[in-house]
mmJSON file of the N, C-alpha and C atoms, coordinates in Angstrom:
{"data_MODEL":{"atom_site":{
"group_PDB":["ATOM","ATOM","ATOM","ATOM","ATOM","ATOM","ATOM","ATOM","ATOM","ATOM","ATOM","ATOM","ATOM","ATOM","ATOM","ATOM","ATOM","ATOM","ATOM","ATOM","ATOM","ATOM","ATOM","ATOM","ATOM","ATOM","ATOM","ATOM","ATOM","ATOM","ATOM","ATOM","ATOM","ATOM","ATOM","ATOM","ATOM","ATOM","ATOM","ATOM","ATOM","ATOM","ATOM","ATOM","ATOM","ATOM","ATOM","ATOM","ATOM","ATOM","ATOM","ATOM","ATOM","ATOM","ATOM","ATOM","ATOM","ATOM","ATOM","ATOM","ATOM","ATOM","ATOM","ATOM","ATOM","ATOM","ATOM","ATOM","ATOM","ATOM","ATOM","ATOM","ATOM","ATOM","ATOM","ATOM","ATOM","ATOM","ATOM","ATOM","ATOM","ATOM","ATOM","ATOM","ATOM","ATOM","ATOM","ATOM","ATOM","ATOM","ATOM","ATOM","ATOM","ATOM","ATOM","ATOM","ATOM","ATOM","ATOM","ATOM","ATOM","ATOM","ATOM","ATOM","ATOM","ATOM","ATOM","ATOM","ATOM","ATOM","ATOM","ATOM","ATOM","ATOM","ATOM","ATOM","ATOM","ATOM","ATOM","ATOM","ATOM","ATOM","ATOM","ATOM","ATOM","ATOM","ATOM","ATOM","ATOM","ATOM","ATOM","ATOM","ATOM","ATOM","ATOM","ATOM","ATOM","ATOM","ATOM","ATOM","ATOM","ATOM","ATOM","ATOM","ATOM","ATOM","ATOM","ATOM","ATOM","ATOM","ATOM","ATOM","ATOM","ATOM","ATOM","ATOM","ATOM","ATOM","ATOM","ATOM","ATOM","ATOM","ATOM","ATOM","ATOM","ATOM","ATOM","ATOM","ATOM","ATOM","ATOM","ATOM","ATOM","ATOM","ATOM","ATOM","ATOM","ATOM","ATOM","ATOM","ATOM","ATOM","ATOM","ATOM","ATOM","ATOM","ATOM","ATOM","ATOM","ATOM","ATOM","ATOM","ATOM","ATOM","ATOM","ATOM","ATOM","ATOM","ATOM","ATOM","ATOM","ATOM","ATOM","ATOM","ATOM","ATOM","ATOM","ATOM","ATOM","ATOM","ATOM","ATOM","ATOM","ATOM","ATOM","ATOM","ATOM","ATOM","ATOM","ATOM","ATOM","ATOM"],
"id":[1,2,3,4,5,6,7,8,9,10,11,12,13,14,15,16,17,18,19,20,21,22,23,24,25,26,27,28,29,30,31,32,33,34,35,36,37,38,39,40,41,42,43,44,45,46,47,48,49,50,51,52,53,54,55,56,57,58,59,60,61,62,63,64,65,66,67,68,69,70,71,72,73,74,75,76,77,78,79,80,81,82,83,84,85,86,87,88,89,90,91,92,93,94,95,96,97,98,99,100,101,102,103,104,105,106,107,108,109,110,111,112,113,114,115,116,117,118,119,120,121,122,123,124,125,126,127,128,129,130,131,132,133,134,135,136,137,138,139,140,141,142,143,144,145,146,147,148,149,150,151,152,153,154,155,156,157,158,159,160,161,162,163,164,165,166,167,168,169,170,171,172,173,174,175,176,177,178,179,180,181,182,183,184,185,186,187,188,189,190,191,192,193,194,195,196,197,198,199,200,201,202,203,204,205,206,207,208,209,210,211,212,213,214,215,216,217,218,219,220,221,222],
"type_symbol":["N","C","C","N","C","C","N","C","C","N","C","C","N","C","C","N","C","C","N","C","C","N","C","C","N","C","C","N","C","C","N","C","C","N","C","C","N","C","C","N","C","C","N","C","C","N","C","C","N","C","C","N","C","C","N","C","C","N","C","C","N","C","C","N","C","C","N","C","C","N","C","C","N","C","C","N","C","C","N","C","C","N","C","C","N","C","C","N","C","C","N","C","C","N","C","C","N","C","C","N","C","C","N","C","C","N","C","C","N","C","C","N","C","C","N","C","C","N","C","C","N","C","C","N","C","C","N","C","C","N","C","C","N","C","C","N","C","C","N","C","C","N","C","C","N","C","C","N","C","C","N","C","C","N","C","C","N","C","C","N","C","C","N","C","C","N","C","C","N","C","C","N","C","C","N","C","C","N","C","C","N","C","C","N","C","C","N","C","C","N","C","C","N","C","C","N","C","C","N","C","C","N","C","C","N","C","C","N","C","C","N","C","C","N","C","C","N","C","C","N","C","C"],
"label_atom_id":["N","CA","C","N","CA","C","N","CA","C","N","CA","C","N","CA","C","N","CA","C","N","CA","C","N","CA","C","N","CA","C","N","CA","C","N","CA","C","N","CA","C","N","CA","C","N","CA","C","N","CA","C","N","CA","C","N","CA","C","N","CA","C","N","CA","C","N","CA","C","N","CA","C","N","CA","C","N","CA","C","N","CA","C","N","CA","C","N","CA","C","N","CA","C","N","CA","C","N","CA","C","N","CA","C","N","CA","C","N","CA","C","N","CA","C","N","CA","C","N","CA","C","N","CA","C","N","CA","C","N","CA","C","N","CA","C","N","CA","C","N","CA","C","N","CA","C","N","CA","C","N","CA","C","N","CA","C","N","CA","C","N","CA","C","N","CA","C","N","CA","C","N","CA","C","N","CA","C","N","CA","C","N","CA","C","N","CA","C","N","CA","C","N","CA","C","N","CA","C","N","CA","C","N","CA","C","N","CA","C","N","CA","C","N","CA","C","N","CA","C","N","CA","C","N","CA","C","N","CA","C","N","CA","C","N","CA","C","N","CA","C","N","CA","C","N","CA","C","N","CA","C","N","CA","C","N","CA","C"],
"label_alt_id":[null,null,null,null,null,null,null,null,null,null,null,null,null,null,null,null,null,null,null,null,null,null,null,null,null,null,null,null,null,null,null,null,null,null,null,null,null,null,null,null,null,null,null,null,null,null,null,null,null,null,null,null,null,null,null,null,null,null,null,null,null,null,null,null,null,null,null,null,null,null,null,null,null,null,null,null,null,null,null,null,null,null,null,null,null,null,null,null,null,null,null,null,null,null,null,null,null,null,null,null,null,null,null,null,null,null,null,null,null,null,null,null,null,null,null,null,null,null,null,null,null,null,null,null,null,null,null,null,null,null,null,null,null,null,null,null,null,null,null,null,null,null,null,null,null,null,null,null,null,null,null,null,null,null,null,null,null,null,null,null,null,null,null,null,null,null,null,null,null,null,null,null,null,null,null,null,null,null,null,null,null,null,null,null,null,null,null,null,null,null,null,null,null,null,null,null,null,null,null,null,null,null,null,null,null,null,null,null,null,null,null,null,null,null,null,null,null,null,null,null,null,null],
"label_comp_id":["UNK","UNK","UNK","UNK","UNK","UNK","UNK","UNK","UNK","UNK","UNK","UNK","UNK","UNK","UNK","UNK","UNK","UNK","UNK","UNK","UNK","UNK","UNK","UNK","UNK","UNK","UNK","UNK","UNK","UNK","UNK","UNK","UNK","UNK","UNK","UNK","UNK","UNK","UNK","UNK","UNK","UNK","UNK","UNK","UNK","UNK","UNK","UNK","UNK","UNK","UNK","UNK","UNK","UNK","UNK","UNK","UNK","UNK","UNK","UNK","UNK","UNK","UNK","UNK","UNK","UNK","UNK","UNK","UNK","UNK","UNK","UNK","UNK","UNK","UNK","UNK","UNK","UNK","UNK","UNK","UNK","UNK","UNK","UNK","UNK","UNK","UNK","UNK","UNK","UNK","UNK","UNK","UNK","UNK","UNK","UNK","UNK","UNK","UNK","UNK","UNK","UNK","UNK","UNK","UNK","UNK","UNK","UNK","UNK","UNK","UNK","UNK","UNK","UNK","UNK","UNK","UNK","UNK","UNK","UNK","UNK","UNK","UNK","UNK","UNK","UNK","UNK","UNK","UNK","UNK","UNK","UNK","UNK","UNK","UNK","UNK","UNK","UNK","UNK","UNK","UNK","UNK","UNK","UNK","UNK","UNK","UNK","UNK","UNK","UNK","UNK","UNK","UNK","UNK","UNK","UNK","UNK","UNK","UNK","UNK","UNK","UNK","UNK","UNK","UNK","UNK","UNK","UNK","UNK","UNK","UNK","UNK","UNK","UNK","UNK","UNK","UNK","UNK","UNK","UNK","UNK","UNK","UNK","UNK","UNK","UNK","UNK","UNK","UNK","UNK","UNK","UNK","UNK","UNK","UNK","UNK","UNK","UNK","UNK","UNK","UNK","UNK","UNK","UNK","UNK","UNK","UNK","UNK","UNK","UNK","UNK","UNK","UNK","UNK","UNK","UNK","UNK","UNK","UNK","UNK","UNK","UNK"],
"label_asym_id":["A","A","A","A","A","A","A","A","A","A","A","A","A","A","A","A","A","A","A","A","A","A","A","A","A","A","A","A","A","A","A","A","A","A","A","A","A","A","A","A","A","A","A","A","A","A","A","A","A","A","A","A","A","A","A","A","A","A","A","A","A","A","A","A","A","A","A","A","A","A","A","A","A","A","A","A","A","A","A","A","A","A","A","A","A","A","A","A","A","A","A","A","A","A","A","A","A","A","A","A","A","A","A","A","A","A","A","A","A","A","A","A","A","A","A","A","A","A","A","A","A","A","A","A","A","A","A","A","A","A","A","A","A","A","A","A","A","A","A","A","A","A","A","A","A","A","A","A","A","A","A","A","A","A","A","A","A","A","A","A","A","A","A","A","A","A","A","A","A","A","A","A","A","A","A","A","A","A","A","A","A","A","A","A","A","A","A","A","A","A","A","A","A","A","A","A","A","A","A","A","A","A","A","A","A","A","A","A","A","A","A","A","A","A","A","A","A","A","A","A","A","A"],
"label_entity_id":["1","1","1","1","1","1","1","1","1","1","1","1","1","1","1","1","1","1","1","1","1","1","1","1","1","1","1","1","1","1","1","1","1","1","1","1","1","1","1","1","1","1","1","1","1","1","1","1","1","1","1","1","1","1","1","1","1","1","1","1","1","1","1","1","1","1","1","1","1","1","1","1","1","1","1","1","1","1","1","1","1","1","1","1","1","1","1","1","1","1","1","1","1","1","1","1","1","1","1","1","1","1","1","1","1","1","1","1","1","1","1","1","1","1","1","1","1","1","1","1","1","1","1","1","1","1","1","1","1","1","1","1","1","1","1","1","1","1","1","1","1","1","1","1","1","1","1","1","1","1","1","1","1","1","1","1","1","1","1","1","1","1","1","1","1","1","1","1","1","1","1","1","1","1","1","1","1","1","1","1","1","1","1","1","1","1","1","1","1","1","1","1","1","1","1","1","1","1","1","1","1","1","1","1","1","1","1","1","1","1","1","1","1","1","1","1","1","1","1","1","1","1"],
"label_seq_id":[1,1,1,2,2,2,3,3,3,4,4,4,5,5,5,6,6,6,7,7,7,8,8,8,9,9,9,10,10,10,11,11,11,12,12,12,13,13,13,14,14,14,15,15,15,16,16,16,17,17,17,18,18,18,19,19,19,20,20,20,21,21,21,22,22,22,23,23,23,24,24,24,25,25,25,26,26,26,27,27,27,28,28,28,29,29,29,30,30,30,31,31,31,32,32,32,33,33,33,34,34,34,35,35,35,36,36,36,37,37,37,38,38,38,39,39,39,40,40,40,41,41,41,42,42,42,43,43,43,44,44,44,45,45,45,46,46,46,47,47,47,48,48,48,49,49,49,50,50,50,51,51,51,52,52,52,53,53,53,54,54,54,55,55,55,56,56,56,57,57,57,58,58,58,59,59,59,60,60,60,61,61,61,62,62,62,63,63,63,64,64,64,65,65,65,66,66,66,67,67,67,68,68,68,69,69,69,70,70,70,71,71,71,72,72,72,73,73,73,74,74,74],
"pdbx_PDB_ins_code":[null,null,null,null,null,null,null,null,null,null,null,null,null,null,null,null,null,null,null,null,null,null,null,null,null,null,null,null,null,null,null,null,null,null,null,null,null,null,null,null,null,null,null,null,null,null,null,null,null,null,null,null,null,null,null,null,null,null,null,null,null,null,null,null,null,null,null,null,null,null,null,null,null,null,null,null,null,null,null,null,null,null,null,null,null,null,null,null,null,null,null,null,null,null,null,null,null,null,null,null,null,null,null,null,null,null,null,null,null,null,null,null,null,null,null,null,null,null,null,null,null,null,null,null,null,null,null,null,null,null,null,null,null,null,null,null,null,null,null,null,null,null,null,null,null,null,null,null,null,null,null,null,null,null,null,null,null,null,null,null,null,null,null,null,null,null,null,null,null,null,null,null,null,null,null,null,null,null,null,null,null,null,null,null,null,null,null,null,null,null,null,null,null,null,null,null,null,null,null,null,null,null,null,null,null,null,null,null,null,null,null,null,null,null,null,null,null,null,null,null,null,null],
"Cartn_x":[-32.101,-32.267,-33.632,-34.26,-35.435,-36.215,-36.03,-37.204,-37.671,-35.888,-36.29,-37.465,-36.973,-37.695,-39.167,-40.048,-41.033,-41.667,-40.801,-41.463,-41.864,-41.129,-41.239,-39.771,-38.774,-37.599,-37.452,-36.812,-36.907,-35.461,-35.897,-34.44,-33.472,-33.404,-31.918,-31.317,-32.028,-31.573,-31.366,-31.541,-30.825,-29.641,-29.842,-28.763,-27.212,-27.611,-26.319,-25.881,-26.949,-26.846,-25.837,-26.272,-25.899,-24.562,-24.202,-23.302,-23.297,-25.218,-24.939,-25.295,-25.677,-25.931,-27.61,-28.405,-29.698,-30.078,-29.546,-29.704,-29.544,-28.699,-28.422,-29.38,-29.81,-30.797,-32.065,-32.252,-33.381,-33.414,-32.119,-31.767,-32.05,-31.648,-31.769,-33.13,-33.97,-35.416,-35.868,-35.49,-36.476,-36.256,-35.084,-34.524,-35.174,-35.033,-35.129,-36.092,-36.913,-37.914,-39.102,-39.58,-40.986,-40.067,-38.774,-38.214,-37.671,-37.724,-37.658,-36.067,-35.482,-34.264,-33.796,-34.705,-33.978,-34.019,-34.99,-35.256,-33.871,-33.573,-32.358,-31.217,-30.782,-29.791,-29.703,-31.041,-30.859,-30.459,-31.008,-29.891,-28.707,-28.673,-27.117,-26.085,-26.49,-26.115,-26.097,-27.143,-27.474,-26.643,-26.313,-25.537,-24.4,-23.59,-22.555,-21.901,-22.858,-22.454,-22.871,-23.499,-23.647,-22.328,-22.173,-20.228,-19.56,-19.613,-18.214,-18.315,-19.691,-19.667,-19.203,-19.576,-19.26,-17.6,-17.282,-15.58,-15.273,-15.716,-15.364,-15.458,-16.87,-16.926,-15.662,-15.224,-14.178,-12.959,-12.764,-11.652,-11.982,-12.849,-12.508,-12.683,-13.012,-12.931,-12.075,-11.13,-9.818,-8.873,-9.227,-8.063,-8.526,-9.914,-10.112,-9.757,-9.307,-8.988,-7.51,-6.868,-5.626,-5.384,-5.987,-6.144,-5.924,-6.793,-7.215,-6.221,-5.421,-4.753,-3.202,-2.697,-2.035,-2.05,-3.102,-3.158,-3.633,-3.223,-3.328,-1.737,-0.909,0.426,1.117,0.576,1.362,0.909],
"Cartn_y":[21.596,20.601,19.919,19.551,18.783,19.971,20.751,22.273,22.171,22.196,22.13,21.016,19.967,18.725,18.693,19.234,19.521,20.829,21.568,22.808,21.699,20.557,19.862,19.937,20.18,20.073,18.61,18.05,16.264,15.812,15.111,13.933,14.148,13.745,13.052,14.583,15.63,16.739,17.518,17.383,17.746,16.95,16.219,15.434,15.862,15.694,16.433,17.725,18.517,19.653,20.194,18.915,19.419,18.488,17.205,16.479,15.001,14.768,13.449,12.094,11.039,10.225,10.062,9.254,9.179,8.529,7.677,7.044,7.548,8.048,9.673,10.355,11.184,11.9,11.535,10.038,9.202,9.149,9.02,8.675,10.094,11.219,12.538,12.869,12.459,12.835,12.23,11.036,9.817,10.329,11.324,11.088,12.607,13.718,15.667,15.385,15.362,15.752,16.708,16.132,16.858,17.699,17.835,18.967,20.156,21.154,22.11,23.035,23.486,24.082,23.555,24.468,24.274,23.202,22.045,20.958,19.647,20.651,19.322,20.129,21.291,21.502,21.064,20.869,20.749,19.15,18.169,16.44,16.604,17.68,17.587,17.709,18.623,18.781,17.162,16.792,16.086,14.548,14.885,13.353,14.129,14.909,15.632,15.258,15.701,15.486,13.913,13.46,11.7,11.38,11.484,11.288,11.343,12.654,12.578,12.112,11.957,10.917,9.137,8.948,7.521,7.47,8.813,8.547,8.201,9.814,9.587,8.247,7.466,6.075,5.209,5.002,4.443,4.448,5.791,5.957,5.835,5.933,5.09,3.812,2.908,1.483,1.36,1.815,1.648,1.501,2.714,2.971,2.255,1.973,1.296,-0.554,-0.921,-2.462,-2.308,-1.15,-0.913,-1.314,-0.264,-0.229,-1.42,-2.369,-4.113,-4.808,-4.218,-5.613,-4.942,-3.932,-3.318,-4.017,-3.91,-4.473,-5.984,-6.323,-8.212,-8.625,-7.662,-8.352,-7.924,-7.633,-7.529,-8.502],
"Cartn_z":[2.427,1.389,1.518,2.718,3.055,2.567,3.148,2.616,1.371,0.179,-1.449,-1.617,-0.755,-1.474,-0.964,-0.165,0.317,-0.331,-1.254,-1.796,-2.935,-3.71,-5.05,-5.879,-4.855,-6.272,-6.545,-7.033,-7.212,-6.561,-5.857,-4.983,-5.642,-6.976,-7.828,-7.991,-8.143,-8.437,-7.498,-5.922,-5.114,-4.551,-4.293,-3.963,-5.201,-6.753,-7.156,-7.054,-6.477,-6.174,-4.962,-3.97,-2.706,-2.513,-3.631,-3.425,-2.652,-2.434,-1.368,-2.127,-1.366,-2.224,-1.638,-2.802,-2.285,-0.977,-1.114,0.876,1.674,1.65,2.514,2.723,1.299,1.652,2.487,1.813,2.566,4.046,3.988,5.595,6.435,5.954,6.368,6.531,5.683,5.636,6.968,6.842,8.152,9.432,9.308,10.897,11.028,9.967,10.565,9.838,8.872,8.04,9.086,10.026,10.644,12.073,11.788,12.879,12.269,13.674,13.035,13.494,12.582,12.498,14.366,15.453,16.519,17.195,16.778,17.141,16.654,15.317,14.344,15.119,15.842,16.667,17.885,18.481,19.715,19.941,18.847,18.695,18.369,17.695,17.436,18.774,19.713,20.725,21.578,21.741,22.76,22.036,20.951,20.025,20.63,20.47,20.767,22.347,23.1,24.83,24.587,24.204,23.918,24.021,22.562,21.964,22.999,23.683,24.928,26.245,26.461,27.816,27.565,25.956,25.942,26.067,25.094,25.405,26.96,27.534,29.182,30.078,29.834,30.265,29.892,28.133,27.709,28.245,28.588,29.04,30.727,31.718,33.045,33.428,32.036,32.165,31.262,31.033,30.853,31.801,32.319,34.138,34.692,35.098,35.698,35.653,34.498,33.82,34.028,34.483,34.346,35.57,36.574,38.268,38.65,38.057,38.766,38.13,37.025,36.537,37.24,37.604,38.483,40.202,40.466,42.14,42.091,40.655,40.606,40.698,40.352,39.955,41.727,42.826,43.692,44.3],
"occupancy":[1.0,1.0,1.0,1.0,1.0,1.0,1.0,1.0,1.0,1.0,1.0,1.0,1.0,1.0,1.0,1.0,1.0,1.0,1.0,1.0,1.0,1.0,1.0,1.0,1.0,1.0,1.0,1.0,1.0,1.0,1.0,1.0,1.0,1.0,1.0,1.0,1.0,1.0,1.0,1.0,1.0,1.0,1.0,1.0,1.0,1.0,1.0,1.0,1.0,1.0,1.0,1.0,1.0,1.0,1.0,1.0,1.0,1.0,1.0,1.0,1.0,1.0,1.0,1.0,1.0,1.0,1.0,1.0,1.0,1.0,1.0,1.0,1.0,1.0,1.0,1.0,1.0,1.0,1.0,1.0,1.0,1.0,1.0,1.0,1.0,1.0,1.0,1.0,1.0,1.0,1.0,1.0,1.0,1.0,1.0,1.0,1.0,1.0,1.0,1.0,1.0,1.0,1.0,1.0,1.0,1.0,1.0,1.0,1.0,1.0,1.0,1.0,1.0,1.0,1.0,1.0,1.0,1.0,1.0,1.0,1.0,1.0,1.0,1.0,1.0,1.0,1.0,1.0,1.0,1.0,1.0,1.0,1.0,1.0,1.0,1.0,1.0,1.0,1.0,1.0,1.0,1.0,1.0,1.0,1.0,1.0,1.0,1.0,1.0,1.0,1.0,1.0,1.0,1.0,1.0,1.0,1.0,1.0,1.0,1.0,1.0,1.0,1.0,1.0,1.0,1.0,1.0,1.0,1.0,1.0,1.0,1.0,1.0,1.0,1.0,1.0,1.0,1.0,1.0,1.0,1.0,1.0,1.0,1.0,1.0,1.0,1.0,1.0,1.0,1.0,1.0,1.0,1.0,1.0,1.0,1.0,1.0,1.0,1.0,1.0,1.0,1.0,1.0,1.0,1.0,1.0,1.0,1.0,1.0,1.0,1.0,1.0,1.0,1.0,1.0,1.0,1.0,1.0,1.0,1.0,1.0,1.0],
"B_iso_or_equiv":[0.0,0.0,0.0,0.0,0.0,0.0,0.0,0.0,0.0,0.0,0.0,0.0,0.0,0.0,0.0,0.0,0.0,0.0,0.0,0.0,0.0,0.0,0.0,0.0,0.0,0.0,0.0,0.0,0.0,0.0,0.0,0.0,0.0,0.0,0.0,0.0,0.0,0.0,0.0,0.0,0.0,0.0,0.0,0.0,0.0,0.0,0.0,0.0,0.0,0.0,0.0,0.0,0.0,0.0,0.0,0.0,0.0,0.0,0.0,0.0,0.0,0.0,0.0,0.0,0.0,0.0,0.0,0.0,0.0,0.0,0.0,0.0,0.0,0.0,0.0,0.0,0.0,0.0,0.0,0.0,0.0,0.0,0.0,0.0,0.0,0.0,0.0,0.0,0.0,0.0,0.0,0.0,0.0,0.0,0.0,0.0,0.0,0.0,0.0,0.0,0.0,0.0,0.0,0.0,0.0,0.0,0.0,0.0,0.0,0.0,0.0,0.0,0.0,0.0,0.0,0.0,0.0,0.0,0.0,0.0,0.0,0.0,0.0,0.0,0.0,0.0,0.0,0.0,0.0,0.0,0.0,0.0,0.0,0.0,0.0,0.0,0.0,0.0,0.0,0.0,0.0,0.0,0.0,0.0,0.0,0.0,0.0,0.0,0.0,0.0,0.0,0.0,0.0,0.0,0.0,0.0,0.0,0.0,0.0,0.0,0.0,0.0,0.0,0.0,0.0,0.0,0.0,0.0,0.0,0.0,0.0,0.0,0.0,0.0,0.0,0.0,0.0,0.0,0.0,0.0,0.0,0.0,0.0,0.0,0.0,0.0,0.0,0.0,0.0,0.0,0.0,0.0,0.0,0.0,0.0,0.0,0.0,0.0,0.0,0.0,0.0,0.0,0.0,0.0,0.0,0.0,0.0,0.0,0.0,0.0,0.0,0.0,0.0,0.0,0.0,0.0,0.0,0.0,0.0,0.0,0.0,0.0],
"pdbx_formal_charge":[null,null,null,null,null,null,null,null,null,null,null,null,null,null,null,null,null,null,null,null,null,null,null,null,null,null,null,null,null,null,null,null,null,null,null,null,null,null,null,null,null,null,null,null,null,null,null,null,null,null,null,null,null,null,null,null,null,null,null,null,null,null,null,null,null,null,null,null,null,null,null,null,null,null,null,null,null,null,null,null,null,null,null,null,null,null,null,null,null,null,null,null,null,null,null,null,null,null,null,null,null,null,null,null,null,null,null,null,null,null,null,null,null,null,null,null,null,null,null,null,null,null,null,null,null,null,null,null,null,null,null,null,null,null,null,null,null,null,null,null,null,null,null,null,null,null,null,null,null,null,null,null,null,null,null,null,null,null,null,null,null,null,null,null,null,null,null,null,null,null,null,null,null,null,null,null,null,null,null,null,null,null,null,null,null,null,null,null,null,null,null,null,null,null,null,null,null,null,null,null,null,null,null,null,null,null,null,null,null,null,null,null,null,null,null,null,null,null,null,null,null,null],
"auth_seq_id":[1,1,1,2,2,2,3,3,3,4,4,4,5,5,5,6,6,6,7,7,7,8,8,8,9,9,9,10,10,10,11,11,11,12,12,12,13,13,13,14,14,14,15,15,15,16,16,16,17,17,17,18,18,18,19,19,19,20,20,20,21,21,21,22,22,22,23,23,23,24,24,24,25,25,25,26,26,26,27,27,27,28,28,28,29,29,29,30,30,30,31,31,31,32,32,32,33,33,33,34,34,34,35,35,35,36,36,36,37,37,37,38,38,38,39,39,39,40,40,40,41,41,41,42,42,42,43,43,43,44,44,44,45,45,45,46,46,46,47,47,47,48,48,48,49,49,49,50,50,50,51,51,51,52,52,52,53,53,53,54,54,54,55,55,55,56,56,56,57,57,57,58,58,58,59,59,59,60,60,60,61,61,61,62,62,62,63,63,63,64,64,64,65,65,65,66,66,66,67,67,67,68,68,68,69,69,69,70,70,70,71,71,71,72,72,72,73,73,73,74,74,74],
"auth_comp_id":["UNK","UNK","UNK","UNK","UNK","UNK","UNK","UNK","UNK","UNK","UNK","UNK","UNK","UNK","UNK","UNK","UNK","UNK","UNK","UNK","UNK","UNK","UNK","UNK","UNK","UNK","UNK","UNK","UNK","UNK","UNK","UNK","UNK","UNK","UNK","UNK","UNK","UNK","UNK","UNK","UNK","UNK","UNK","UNK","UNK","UNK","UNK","UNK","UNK","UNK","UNK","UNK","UNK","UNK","UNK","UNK","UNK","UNK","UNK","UNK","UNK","UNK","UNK","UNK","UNK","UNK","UNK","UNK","UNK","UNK","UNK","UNK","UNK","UNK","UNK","UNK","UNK","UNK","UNK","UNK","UNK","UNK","UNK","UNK","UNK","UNK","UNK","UNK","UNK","UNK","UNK","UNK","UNK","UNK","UNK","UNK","UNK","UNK","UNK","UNK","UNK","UNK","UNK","UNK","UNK","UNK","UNK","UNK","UNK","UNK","UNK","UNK","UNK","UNK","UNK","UNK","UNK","UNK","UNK","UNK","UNK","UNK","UNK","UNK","UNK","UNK","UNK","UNK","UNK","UNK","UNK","UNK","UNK","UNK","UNK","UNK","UNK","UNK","UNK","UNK","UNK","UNK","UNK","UNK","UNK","UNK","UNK","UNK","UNK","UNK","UNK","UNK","UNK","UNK","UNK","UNK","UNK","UNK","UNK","UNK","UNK","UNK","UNK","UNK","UNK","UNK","UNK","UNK","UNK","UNK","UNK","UNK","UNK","UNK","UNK","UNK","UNK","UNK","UNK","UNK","UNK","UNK","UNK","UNK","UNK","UNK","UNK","UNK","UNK","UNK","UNK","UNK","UNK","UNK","UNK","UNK","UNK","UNK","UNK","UNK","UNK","UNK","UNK","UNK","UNK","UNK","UNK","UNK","UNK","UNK","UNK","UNK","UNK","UNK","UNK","UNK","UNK","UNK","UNK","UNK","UNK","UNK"],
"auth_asym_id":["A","A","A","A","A","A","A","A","A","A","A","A","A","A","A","A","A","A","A","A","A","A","A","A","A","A","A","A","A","A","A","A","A","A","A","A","A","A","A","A","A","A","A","A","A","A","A","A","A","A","A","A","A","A","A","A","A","A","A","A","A","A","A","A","A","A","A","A","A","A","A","A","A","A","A","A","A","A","A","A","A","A","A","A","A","A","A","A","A","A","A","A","A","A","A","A","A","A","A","A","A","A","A","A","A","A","A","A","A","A","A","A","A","A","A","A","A","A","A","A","A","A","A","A","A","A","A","A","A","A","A","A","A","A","A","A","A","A","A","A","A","A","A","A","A","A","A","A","A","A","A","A","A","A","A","A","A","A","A","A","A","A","A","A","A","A","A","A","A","A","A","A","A","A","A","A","A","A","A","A","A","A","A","A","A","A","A","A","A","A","A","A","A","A","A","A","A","A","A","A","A","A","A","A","A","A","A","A","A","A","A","A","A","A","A","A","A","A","A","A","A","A"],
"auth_atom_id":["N","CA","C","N","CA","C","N","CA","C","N","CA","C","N","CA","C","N","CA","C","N","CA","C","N","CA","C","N","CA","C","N","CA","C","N","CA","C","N","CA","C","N","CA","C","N","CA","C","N","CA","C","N","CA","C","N","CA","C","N","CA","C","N","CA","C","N","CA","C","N","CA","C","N","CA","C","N","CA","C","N","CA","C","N","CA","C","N","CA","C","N","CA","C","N","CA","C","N","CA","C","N","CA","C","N","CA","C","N","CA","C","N","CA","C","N","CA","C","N","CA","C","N","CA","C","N","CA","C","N","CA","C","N","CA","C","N","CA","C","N","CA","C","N","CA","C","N","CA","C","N","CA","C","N","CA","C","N","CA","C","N","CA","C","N","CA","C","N","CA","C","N","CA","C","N","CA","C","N","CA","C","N","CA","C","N","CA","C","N","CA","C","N","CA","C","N","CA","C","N","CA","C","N","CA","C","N","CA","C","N","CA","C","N","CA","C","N","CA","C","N","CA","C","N","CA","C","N","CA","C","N","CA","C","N","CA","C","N","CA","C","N","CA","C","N","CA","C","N","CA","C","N","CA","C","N","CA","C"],
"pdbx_PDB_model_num":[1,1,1,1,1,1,1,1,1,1,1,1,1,1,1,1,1,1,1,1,1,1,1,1,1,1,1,1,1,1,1,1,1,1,1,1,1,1,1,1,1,1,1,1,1,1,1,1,1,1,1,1,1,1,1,1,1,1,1,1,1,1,1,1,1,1,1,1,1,1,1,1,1,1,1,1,1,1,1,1,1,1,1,1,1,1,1,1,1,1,1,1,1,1,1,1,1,1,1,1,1,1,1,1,1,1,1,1,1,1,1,1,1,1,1,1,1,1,1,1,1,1,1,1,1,1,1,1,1,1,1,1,1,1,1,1,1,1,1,1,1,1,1,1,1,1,1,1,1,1,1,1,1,1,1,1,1,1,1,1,1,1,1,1,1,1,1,1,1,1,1,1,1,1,1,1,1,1,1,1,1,1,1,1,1,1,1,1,1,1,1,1,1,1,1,1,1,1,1,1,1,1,1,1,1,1,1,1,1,1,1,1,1,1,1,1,1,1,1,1,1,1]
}}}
């Protein structure tokens, strides 16, 4: 989609094309515009293992809030 719009197709007419809304697209441009195919995979990845280490943290300061409020009640 960034490609069309860098060859000259016009915003409003990709976006109904592709189904998004313009902020979106805006937003899409700011963030991939000057990367390239393996560069916009390789964040995707690194947002990805992001995502599941924050879970993993979430969930051992969980057990862990569990642990302490467990060895408070004895």
């Amino acid at each position: 989609m960034l490609r069309e719009a860098e060859a000259g197709a016009k915003t409003r007419e990709l976006c109904r094309k592709y189904g998004l809304s313009e902020p979106t697209f805006y937003n899409w441009k700011a963030k991939y515009a000057r990367m390239t195919v393996s560069d916009a995979r390789w964040l995707k990845e690194l947002e990805a293992d992001n995502s599941k280490l924050k879970k993993l943290l979430a969930e051992t300061e969980l057990d862990k809030s569990a642990l302490k409020d467990l060895l408070g009640r004895k």
